[in-house]
N, C-alpha and C positions, 0 to 999 in steps of 0.2 A: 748735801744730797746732790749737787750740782757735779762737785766731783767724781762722787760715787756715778752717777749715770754717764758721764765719760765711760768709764771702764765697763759695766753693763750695758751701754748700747755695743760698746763694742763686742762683746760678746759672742753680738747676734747678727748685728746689723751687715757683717761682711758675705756670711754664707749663702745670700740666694744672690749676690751679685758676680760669684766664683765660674759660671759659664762667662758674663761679659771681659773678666779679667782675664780667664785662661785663652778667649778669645782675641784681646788686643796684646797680654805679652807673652803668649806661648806659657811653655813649663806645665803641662798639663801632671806628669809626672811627679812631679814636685810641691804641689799647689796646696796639698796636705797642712805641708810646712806654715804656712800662712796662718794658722789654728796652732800646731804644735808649738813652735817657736814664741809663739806669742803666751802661750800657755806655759813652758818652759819657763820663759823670764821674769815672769809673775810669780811662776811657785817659788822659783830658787831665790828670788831677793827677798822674802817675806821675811824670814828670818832679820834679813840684817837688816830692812828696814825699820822693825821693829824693835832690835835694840840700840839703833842711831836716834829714833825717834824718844826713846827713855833719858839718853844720853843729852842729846840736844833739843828734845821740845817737841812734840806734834809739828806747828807754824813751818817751820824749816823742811822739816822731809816731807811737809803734805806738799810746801808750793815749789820745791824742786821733783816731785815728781809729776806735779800737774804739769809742769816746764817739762821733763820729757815725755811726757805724755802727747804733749801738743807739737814739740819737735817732732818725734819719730811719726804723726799724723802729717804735719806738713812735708816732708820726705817719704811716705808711702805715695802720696798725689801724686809728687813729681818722680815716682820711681818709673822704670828705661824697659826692665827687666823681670821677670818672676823672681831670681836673684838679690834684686834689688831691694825689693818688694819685702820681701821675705828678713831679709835684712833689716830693712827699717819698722817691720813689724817687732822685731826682736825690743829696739828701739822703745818702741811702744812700751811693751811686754812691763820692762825698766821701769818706766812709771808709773804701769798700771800695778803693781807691785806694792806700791807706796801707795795707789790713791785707794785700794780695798785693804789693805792694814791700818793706816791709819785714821781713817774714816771712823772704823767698827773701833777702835781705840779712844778716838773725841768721845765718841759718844757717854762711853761712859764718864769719860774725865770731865764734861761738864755737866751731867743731868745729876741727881740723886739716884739712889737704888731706885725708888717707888717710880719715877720718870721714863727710867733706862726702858720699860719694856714698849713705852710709846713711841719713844724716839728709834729703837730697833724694828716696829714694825712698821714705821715709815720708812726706815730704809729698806725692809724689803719690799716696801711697792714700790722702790726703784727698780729691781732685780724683776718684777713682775709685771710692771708695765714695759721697759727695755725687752723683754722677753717676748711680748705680743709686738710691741711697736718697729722693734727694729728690722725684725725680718720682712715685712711690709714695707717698711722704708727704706731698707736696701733695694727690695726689688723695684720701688717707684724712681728713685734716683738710678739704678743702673739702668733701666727702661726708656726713661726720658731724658735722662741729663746726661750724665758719663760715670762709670761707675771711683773718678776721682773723688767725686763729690763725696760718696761715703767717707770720703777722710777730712776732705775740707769741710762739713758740717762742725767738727770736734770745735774749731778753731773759736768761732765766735761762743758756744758753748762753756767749751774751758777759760778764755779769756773771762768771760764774766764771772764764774767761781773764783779764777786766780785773784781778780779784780775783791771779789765780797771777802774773799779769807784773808788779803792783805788789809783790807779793810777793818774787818770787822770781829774775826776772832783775834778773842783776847784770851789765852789759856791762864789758868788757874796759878797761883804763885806758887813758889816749892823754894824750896831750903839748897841752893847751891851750892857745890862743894866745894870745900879750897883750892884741892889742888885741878890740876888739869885732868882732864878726863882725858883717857887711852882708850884708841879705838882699834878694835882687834882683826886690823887688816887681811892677816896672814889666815885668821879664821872665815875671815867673809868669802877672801877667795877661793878657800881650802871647801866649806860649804858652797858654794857658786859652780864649783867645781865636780865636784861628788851629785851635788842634785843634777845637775848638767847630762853627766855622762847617764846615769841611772835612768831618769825619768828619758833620757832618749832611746835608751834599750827596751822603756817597757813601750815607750807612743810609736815606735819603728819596728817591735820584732813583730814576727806574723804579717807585717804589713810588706814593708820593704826585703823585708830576706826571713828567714826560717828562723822559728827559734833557736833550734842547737845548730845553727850555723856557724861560720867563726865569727863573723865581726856580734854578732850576739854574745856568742860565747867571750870574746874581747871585749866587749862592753862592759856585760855585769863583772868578769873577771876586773878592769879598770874601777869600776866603781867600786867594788867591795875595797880594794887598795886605797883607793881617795879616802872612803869610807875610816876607814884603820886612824888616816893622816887627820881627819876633822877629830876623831877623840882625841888622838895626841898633841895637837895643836890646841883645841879646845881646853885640855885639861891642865896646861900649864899660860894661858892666856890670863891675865888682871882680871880683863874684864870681857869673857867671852860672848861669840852672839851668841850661843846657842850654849846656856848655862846648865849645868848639870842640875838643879835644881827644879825644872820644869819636867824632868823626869821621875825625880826622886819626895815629890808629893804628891799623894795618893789625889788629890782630885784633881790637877790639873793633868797627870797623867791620863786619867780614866776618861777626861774629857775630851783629851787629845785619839785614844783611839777611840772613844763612840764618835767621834765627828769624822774620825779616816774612815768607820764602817757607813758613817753616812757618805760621805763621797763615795765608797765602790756602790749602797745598793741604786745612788739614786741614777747611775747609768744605766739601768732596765729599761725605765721609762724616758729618759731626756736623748738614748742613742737608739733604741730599737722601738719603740710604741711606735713610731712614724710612720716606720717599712713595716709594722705587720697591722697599720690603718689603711695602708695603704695596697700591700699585696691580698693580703686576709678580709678585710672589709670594703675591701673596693674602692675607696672613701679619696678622692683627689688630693691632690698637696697641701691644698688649703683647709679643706675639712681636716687633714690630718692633725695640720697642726694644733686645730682648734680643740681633738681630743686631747692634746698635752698640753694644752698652755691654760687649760680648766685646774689644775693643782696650783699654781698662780694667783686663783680668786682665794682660794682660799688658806693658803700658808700667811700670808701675812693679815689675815683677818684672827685666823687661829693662835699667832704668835702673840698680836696684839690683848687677846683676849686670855694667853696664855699665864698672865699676872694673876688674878683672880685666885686660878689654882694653886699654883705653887707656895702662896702666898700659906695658903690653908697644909698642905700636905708636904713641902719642899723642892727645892728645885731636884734633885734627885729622881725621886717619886713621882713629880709628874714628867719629866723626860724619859721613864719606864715605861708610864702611862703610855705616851705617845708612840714609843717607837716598837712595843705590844699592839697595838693595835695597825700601825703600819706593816707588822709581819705579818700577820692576819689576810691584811686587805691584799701583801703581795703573795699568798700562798691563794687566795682566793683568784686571783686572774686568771691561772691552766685552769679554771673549772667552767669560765668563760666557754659559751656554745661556739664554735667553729663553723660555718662562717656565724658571729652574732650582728648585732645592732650596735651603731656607733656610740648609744647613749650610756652602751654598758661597761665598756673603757672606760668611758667619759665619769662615769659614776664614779668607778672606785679611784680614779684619779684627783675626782674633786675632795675626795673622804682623803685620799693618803694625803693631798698636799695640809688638811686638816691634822692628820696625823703628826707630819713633820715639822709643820709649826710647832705645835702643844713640845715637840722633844727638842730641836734643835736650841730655841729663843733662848728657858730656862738653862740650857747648858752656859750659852756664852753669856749673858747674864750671871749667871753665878758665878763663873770663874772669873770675871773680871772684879766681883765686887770681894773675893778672898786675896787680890794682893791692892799693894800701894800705886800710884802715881809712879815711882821709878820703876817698879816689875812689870806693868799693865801692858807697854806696847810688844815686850815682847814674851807676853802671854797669848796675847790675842793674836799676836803672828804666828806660834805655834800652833795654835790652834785652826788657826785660817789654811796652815803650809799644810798638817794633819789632811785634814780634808780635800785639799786642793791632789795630794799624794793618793789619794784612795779612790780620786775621779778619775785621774791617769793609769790606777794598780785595776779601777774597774774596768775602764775601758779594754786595758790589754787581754784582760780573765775571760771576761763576757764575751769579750769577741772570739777565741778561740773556743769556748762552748758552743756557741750560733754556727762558728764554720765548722767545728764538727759533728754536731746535731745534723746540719745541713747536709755535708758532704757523708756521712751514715745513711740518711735518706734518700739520697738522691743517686744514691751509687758510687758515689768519690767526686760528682760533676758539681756540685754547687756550692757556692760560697756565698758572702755577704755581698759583694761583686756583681755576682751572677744575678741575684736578687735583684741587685740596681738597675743594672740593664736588661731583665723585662719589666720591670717597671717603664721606662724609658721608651720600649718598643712595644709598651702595649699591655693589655690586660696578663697576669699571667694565671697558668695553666692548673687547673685542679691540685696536680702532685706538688706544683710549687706551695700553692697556697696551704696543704696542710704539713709540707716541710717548713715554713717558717713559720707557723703558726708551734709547731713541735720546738723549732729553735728557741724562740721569745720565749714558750711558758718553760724553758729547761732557767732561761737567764732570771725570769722571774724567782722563782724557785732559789735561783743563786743568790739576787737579792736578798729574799727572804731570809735565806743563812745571815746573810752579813746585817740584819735587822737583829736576829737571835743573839748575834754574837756582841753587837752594843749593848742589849739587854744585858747578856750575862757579865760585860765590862762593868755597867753602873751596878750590878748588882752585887758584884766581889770584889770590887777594887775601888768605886768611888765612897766616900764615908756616907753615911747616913743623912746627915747633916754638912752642907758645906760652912767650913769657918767662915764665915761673911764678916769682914772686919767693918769697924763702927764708920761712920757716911760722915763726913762734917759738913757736907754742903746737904745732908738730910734735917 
């Protein structure tokens, strides 16, 4: 849990101290990158950390990536430049990669099935309190101290995990092979590579240059080509990361895209709720956040609670359950009164993050208990990359809805931008406020889609029953 909250504060903890950074190293332009990049090297190692860690053991890839996790922290401190900076976020990124794969990996490899859904909904009140706590503790450390501290906190933090895990986890024994394990280099970089290029064409277009501009159109053009070289690399590799097998079984499949559909819906509320609490309801930074960060109480109470059911109807059945009644809750927000009262966000937020427990938990729970010890890390890194791909395929979607909702309204003049800066200068204006109030309930709505469309994945493609192979430590 120690580790994991490494990677969840960091999350959070950086973005309300981005005016003191952009303030002491310049690169205001650029400062984007600081989120991206970091996000970048986390999606694209997932993969291979996952099947390094099947290969060689949890212990290894967890405390070499705690080790750069803490490096590339103690080098953001001392970074010169926004360049630098950005840099050694990457750095980060490296072993924040490892310490959110292989974490949700342990878990299963030591608890029993009946265990798994206690020990999962403690780990997400790491994700749920990081999520309240960090962004307040950025702004108190970049306020009073320096905003370096944000990175030198990690230090003493991760030393004590590296400290308990070299200690004290003992992984489970397993059956060693004779021969030497081959490790499929030319695939890790060939995938490093292809995610690389792609997830920068979707977190850069619209933002930095146009979609059909060239280096856009250069982009995806380079990625679909890398793309070509990971199946063909891939498919004659011993022993590849990214095994043709995790596609080619119906539930681990269906898992992997209902959990990409929950990364694009859950950018409605975690990128736009804020600005339309904040333009639309009036509601300060601080109240804003407090409308979002209420799906928080309740995702890991719901997750936790979410054994019970499944138990009785299956994991299938009730991550239908859940993520039905999520599309609900997100088709029900345009019906929200313009201007309304902050409780009434706040409502369906507390109920969706209810929602998204009861679907999420049961998913990675069951797919981790249909394979073995040697398939498990890199199932769940599949899984993790899945979704971590549909946060960045969201963000790109949504946001070109919003700016064009926006700029349909407003004449061609507004964008998500423009948004920010009356925000910034001031109450803003009537027309604004029901143009972004139109933008948010269009993304809602979009949401909503990508809720229907998990639904109809578990509904035609995952099996009725997931094969849950027999538990020995049950």
């Amino acid at each position: 849990m120690l580790a994991m909250g490494l990677a969840a504060l960091d999350a959070t903890i950086v973005s309300t101290a981005v005016p003191q950074i952009v303030g002491d190293l310049g690169g205001f332009s650029v400062f984007s990158w600081l989120f991206s990049g970091y996000l970048l090297a986390v999606t694209v190692t997932l993969p291979v950390y996952g099947k390094l860690s099947d290969t060689f053991g949890r212990k290894p890839v967890l405390v070499t990536g705690a080790a750069l996790f803490l490096l590339g922290s103690l080098l953001c401190a001392g970074a010169w430049n926004m360049a630098a900076l950005i840099a050694f976020r990457i750095v980060q990124g490296l072993g924040g990669g490892a310490l959110q794969g292989t974490v949700q990996t342990l878990a299963a490899d030591l608890y029993p099935l009946r265990e798994r859904p206690k020990i999962q909904a403690r780990l997400s009140t790491v994700w749920a309190t990081s999520a309240v706590a960090g962004p307040a503790l950025g702004g108190v450390l970049a306020a009073y101290a320096n905003w370096r501290w944000i990175f030198l906190v990690n230090l003493p933090v991760g030393a004590l995990a590296l400290w308990l895990i070299a200690r004290h986890l003992r992984e489970p024994e397993r059956t060693v092979p004779d021969r030497r394990p081959r490790i499929d280099w030319a695939g890790a970089l060939a995938v490093f590579a292809c995610g690389g290029v792609l997830l920068t064409a979707l977190v850069q277009g619209g933002v930095a240059w146009d979609w059909l501009s060239a280096p856009s159109i250069a982009l995806f053009t380079t990625g679909a080509c890398l793309l070509a070289v990971v199946v063909a690399v891939e498919r004659r590799a011993a022993e590849p990361i990214i095994p043709g097998w995790v596609w080619r079984r119906r539930t681990i499949a269906a898992v992997n895209l209902a959990l990409g559909a929950l990364g694009l819906l859950m950018v409605a509320p975690t990128v736009f709720l804020p600005t339309y609490a904040q333009a639309v309801l009036g509601l300060a930074p601080v109240a804003a956040g407090f409308v979002l960060s209420v799906w928080t109480l309740s995702w890991p109470v719901s997750a936790a609670l979410s054994q019970h059911v499944y138990r009785r109807i299956g994991f299938r059945n009730t991550a239908m359950l859940g993520i039905a009644a999520a599309a609900l809750l997100l088709l029900a927000f345009p019906f929200l009164p313009v201007p309304g009262r902050a409780w009434q966000p706040a409502l369906l937020m507390l109920l969706l993050g209810g929602a998204l427990g009861l679907f999420q938990l049961p998913l990675i729970v069951g797919v981790q208990s249909t394979v073995g010890w040697a398939e498990r890390g890199t199932t769940t890194a599949s899984v993790l990359f899945c979704r971590q791909t549909g946060q960045t395929l969201g963000a790109a979607l949504f946001g070109a809805v919003a700016n064009g909702v926006l700029a349909a309204r407003l004449g061609g003049a507004g964008d998500l931008d423009a948004v920010t800066r009356a925000l910034n200068s001031g109450a803003p204006d009537g027309e604004l406020r029901s143009a972004v109030a139109d933008a948010v309930h269009a993304v809602y709505l979009g949401a909503a889609g990508a809720a229907a469309l998990a639904f109809l994945v578990l509904l035609f493609v995952a099996p009725r029953r997931f094969p849950v192979l027999d538990d020995p430590t049950d």
